[in-house]
N, CA and C atoms as a LAMMPS dump frame, in Angstrom:
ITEM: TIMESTEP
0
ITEM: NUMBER OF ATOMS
495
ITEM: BOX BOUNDS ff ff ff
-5.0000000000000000e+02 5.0000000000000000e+02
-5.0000000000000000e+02 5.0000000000000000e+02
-5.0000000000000000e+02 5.0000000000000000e+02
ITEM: ATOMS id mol type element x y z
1 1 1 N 14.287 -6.67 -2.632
2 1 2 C 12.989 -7.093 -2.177
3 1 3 C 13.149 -8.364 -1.363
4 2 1 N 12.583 -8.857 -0.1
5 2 2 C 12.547 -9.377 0.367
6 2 3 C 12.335 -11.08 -0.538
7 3 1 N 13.4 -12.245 -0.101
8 3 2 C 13.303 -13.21 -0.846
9 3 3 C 14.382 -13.878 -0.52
10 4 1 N 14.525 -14.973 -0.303
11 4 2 C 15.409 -16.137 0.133
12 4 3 C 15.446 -17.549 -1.498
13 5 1 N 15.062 -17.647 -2.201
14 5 2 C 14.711 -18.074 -3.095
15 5 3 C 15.479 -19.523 -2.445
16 6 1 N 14.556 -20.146 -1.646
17 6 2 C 15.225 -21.758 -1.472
18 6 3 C 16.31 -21.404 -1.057
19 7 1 N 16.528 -20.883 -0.179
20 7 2 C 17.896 -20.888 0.922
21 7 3 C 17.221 -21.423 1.683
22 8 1 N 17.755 -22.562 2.487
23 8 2 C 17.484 -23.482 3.505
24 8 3 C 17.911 -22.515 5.187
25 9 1 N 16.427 -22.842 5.821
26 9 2 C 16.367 -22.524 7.332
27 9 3 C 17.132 -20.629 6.862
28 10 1 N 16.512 -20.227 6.406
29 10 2 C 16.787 -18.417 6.375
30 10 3 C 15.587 -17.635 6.515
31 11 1 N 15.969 -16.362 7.262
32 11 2 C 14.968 -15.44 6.904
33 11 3 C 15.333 -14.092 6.226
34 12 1 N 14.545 -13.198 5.701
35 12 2 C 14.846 -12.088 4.854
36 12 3 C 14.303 -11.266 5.445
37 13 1 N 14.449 -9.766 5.758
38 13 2 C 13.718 -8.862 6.001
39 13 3 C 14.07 -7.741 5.223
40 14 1 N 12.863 -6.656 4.758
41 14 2 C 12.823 -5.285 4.173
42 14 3 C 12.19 -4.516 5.085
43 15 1 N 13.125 -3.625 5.497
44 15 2 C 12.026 -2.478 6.531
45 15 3 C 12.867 -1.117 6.155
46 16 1 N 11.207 -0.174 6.258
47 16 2 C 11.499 1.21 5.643
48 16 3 C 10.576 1.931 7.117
49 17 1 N 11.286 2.629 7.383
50 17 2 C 10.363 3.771 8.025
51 17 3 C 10.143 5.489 7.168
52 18 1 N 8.374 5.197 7.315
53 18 2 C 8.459 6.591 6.273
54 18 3 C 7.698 7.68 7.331
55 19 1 N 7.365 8.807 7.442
56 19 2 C 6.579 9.87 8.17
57 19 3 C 5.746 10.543 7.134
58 20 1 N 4.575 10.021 7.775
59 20 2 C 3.83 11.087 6.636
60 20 3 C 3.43 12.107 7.06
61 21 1 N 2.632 13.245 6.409
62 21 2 C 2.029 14.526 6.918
63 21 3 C 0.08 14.251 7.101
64 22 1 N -0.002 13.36 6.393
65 22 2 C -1.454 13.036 6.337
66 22 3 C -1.792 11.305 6.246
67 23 1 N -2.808 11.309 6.024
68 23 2 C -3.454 9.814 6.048
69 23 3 C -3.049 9.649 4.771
70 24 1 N -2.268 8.262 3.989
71 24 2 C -1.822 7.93 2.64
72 24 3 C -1.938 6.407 3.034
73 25 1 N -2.003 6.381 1.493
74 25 2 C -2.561 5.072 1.053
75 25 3 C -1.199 3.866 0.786
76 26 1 N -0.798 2.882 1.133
77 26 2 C 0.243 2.122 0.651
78 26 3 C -0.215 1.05 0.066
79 27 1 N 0.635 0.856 -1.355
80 27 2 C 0.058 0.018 -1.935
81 27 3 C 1.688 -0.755 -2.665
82 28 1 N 0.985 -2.075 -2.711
83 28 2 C 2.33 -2.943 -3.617
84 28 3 C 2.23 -4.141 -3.891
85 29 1 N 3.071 -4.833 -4.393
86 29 2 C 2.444 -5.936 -5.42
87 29 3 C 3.1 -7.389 -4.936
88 30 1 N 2.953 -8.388 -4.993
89 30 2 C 3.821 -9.31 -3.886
90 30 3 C 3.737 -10.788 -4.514
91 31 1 N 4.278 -11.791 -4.111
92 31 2 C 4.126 -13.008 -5.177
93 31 3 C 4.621 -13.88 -3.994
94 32 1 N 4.303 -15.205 -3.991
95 32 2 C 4.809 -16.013 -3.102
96 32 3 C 4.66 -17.033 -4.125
97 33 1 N 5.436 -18.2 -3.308
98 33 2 C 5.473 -19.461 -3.944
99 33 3 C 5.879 -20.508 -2.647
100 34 1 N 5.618 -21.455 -2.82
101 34 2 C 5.74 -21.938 -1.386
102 34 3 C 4.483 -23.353 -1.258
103 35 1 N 4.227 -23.972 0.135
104 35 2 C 3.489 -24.916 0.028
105 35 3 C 1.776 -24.492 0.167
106 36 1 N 1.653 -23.477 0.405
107 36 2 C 0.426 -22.78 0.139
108 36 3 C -0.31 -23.279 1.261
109 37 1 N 0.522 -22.976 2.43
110 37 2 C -0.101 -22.704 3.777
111 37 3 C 0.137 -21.702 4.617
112 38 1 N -0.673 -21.049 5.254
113 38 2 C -0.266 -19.953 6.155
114 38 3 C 0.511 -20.111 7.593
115 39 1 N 0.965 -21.728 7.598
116 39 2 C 1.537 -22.139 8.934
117 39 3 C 2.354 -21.526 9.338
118 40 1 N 3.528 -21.537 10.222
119 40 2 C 4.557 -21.26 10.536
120 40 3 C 5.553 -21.353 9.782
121 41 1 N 5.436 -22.685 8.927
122 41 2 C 6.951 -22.401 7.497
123 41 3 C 6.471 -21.991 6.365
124 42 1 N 7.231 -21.001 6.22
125 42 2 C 7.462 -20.548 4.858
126 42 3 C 6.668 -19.003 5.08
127 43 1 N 6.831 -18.724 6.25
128 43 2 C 5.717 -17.286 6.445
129 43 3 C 5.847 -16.033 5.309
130 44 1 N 5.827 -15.479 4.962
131 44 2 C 5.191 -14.37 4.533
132 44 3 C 4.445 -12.946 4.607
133 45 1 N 4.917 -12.274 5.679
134 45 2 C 4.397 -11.361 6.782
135 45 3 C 4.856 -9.966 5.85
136 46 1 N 3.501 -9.368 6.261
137 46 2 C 3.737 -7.855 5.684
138 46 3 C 3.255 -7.124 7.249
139 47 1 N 4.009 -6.329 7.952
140 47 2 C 3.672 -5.851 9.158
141 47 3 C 3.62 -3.524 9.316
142 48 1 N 2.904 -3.386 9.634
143 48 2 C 3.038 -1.761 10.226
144 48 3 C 3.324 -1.462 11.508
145 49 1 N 4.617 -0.876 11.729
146 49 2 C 4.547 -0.54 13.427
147 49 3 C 4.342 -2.022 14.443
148 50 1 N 5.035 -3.382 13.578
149 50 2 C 4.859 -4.307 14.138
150 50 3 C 3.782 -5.042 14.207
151 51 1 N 2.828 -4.255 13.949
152 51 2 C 1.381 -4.98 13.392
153 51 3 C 1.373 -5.637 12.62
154 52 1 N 1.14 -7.602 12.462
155 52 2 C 0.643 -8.153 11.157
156 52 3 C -0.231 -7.367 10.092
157 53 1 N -0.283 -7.294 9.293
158 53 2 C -1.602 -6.982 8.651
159 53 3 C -1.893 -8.115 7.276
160 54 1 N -0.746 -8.86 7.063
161 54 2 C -1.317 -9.986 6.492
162 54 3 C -0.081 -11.176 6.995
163 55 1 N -0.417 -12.762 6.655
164 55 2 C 0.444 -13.325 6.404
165 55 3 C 0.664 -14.308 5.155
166 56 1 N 1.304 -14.656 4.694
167 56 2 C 0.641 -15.343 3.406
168 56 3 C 1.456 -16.45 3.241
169 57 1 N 0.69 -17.545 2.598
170 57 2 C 1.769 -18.867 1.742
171 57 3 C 1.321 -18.907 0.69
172 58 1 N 1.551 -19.492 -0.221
173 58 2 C 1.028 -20.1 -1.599
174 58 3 C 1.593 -20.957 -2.063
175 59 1 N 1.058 -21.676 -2.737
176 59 2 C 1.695 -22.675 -4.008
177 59 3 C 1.918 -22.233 -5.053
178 60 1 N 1.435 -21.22 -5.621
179 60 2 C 1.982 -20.379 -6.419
180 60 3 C 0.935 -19.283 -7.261
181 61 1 N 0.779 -18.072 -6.288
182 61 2 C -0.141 -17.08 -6.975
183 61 3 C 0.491 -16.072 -7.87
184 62 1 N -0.519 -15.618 -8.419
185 62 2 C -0.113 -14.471 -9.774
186 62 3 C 0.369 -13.574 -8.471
187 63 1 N 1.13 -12.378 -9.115
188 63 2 C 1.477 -10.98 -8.464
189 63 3 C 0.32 -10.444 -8.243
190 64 1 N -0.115 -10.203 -6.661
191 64 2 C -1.629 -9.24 -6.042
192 64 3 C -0.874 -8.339 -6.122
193 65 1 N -1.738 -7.401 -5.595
194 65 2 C -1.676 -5.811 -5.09
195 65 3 C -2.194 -6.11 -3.639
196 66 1 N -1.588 -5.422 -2.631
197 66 2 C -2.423 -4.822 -1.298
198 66 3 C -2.235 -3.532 -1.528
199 67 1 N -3.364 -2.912 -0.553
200 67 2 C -3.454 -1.284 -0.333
201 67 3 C -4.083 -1.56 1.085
202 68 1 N -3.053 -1.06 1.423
203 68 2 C -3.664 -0.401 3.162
204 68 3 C -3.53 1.308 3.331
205 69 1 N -4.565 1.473 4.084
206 69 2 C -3.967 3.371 4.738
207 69 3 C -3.48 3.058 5.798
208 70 1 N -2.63 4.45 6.139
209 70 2 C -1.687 4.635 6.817
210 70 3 C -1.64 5.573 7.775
211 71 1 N -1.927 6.09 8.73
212 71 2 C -2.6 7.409 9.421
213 71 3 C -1.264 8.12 9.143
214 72 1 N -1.613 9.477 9.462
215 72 2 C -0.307 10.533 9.563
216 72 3 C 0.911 10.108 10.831
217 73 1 N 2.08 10.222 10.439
218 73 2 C 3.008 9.96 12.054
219 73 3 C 3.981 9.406 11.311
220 74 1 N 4.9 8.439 12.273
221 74 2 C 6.008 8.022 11.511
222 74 3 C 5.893 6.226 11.481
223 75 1 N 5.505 5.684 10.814
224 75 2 C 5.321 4.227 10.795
225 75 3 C 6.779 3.648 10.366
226 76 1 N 6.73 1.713 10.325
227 76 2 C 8.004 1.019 10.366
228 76 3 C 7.254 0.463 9.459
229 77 1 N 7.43 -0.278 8.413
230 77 2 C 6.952 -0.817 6.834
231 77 3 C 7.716 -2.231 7.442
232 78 1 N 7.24 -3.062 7.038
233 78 2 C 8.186 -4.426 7.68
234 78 3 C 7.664 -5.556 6.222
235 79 1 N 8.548 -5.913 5.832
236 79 2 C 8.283 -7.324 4.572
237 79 3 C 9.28 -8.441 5.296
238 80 1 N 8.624 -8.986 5.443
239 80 2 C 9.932 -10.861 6.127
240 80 3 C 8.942 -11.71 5.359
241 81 1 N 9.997 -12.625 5.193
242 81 2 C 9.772 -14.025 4.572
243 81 3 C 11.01 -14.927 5.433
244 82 1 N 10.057 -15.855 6.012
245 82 2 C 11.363 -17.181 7.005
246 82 3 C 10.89 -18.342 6.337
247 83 1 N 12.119 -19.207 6.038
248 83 2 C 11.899 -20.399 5.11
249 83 3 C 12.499 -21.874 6.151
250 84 1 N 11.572 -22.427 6.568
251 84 2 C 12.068 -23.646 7.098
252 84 3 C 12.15 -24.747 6.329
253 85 1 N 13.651 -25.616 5.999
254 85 2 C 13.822 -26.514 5.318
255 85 3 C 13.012 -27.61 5.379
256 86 1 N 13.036 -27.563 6.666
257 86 2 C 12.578 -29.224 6.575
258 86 3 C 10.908 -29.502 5.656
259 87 1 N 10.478 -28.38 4.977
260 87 2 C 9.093 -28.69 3.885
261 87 3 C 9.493 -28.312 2.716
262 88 1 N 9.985 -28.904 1.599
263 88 2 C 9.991 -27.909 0.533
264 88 3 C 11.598 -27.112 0.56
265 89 1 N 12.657 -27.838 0.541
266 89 2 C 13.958 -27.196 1.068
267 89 3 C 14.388 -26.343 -0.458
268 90 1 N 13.551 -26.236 -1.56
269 90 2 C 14.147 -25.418 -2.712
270 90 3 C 12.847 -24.865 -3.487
271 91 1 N 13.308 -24.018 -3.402
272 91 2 C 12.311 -23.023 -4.529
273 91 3 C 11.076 -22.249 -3.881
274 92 1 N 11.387 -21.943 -2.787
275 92 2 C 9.767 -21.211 -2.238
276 92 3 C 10.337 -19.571 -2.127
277 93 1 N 9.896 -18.506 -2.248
278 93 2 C 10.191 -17.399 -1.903
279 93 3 C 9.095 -16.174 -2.094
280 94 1 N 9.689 -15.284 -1.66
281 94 2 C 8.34 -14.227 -1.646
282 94 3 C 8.705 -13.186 -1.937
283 95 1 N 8.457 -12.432 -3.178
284 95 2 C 8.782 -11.102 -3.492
285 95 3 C 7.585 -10 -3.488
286 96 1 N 8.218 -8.543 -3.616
287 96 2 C 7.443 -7.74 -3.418
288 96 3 C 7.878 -6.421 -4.415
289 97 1 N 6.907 -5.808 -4.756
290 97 2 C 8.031 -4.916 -6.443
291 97 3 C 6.884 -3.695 -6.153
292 98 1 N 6.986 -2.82 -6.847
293 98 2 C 5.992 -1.355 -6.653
294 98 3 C 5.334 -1.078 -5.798
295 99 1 N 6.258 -0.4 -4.483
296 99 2 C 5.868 0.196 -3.118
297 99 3 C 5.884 1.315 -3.982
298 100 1 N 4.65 1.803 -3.227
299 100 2 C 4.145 3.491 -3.423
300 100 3 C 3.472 3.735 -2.622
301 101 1 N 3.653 5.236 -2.135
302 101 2 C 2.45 5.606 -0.994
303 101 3 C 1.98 6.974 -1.906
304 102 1 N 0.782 6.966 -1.482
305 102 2 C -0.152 8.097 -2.724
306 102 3 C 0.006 9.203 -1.467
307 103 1 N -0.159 10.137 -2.019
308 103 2 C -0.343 11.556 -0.917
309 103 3 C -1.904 11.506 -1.486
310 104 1 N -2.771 11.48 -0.302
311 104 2 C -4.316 11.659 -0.377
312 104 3 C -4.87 13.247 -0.54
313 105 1 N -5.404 12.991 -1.251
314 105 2 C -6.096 14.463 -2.187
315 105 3 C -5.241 14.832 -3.265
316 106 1 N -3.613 14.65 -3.884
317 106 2 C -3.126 14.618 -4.533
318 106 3 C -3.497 14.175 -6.028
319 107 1 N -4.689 14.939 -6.522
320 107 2 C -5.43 14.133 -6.933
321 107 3 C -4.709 14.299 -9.177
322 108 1 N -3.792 14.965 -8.849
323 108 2 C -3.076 15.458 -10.172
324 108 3 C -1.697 14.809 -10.245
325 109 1 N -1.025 14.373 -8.694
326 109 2 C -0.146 13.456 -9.24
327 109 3 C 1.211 14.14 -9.359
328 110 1 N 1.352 15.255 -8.318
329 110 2 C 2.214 16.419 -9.077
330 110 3 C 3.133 16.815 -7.397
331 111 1 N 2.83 15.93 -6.551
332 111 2 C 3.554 15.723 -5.258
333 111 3 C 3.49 17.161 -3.864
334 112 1 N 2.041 17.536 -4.226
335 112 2 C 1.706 18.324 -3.12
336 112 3 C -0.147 18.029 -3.048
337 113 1 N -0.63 18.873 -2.521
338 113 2 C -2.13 18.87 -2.328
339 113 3 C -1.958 20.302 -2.151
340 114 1 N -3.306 21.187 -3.523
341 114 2 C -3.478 22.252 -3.191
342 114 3 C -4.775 22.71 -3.821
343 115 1 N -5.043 23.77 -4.396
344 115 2 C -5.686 24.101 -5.358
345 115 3 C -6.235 23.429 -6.654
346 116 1 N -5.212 23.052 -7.122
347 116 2 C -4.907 22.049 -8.259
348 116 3 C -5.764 21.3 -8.426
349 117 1 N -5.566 20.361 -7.382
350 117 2 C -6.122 18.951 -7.355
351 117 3 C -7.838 19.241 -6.823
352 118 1 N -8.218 20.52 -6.1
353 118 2 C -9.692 20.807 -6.245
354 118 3 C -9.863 21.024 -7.217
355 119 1 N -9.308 21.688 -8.124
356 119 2 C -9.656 21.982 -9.649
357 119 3 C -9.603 20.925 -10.601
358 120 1 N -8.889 19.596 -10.342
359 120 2 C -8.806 19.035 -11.283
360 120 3 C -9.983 17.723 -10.827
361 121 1 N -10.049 17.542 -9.244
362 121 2 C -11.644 16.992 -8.837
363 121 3 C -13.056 17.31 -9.203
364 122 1 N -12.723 19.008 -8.959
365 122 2 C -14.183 19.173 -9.426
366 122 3 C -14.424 18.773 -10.749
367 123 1 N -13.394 18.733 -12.045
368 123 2 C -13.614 18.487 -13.438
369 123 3 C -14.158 16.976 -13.449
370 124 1 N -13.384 16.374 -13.05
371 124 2 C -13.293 14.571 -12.69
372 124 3 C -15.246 14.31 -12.44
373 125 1 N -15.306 14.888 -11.394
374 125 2 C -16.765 14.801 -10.817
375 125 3 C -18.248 15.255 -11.849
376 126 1 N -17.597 16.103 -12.114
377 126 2 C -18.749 16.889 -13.408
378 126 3 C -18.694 16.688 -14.927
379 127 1 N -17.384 15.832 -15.238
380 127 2 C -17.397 15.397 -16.721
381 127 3 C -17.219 13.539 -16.308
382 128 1 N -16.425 13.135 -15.54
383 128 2 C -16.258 11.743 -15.801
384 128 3 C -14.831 11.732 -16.411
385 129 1 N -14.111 12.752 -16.484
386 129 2 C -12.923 11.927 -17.313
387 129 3 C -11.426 12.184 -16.349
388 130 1 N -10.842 11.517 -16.468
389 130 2 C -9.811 10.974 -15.394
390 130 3 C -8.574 10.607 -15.915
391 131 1 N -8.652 11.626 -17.017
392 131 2 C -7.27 11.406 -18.019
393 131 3 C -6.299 11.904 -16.826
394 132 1 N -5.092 11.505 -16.758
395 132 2 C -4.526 12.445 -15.962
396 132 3 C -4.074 12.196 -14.66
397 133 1 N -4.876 11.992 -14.021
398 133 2 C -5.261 11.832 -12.787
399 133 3 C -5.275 10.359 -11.872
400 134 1 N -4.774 11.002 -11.19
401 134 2 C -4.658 10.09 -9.799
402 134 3 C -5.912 9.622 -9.018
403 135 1 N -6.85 8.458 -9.435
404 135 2 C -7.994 8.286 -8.404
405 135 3 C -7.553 7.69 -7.306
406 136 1 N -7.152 6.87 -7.066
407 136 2 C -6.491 6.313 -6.239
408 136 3 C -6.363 7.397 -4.886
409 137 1 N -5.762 8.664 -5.66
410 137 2 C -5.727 9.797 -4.157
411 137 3 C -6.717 10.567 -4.013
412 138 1 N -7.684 10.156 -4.4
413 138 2 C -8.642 11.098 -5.466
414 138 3 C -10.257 11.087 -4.415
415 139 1 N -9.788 9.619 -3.432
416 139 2 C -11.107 9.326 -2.433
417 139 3 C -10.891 9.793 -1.235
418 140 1 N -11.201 11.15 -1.631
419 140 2 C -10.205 12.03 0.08
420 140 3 C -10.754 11.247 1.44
421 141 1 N -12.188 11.494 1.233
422 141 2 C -12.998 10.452 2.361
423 141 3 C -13.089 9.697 2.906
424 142 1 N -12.391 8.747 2.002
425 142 2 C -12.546 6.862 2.273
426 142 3 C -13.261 6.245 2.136
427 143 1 N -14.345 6.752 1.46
428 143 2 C -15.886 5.978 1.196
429 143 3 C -15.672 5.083 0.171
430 144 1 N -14.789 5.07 -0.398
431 144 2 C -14.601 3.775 -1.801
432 144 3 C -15.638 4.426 -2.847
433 145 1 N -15.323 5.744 -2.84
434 145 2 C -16.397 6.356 -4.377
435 145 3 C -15.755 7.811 -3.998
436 146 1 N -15.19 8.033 -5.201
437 146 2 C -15.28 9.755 -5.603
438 146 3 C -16.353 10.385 -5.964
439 147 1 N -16.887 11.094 -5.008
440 147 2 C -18.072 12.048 -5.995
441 147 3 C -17.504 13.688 -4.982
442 148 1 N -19.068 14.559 -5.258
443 148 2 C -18.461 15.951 -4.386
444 148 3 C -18.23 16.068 -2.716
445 149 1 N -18.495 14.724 -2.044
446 149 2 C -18.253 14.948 -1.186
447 149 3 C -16.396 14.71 -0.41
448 150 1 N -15.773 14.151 -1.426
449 150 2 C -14.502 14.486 -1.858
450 150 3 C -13.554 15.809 -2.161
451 151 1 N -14.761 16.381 -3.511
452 151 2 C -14.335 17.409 -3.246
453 151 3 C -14.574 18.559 -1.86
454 152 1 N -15.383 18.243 -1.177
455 152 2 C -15.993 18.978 -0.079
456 152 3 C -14.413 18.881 0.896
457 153 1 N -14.109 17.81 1.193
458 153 2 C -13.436 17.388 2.347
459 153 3 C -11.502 17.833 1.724
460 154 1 N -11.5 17.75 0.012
461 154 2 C -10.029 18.707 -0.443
462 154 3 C -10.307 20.098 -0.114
463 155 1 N -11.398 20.417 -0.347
464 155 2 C -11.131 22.273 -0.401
465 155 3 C -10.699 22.32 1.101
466 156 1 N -11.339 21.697 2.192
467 156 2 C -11.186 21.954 3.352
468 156 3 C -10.326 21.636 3.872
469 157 1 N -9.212 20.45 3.318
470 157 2 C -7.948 20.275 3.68
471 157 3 C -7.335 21.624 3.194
472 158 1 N -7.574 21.803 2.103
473 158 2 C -6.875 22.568 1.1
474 158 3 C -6.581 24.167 2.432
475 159 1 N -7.728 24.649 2.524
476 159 2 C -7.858 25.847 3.92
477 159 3 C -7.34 25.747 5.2
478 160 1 N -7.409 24.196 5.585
479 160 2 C -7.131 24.018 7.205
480 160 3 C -5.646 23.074 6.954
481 161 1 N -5.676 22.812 6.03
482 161 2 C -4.399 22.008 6.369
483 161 3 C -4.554 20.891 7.077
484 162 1 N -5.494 20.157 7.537
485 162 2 C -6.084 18.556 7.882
486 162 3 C -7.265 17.971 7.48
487 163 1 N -7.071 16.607 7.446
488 163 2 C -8.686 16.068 6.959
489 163 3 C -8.936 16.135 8.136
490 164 1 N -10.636 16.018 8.394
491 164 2 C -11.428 15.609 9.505
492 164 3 C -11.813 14.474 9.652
493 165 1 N -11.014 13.492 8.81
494 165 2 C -11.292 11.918 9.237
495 165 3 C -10.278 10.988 9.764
């Protein structure tokens, strides 16, 4: 995982390129320590396809989570952390631990999208219980709420083989 732990004037990089088949969700957990500025030292960059999408410093936060989506195609995952001595020349670093990307509509957790996971949505939707189950992949839509219009948009992946969003 990306981390220099007080190595003076270094930088670290983690890069993954993944291809997905559909829109998926990336999510992971990250910690910094540092002078708890977003300046130029001590950066903290999580990037897609070269895109920032955050940068971070801290003085010292608990382990977050981010979740970003990811459209279908082949993206570059990028984690750097650059440590300039001259602030703070020991002990700043930035880690990152449980990368996962969810397969969306996958809603059973079982590493495809099919039938299944309409069957195990529609239950989810009409009882409430979520033993089991993956919500997380579970918001085919993106609306930030599972209900049937979720299931509306799996069956129809499920037939066509794409979302329409």
């Amino acid at each position: 995982m990306p981390s220099n732990a007080g190595v003076s004037n270094s930088t670290s990089t983690l890069s993954t390129t993944v291809t997905l088949a559909s829109k998926t969700t990336l999510s992971f957990d990250f910690k910094a320590w540092g002078e708890g500025t977003n300046t130029v030292w001590d950066a903290c960059v999580f990037a897609i396809d070269g895109e920032e999408q955050f940068k971070y410093g801290a003085l010292q936060n608990d382990w977050e989570t981010y979740s970003v989506e990811i459209p279908a195609g082949t993206h570059t995952l990028t984690w750097s952390y650059s440590k300039d001595s001259s602030v703070n020349p020991n002990g700043d670093f930035f880690a990152v631990d449980n990368v996962s990307l969810g397969l969306r509509g996958d809603v059973n957790n079982d590493g495809k999208v099919d039938i299944n996971d309409v069957t195990a949505l529609i239950g989810f939707v009409l009882t409430g219980n979520d033993s089991g189950l993956n919500l997380s992949n579970a918001d085919v839509n993106s609306s930030n709420n599972v209900d049937i219009n979720d299931v509306t948009a799996l069956i129809s992946f499920v037939l066509t083989g794409s979302f329409s969003s």
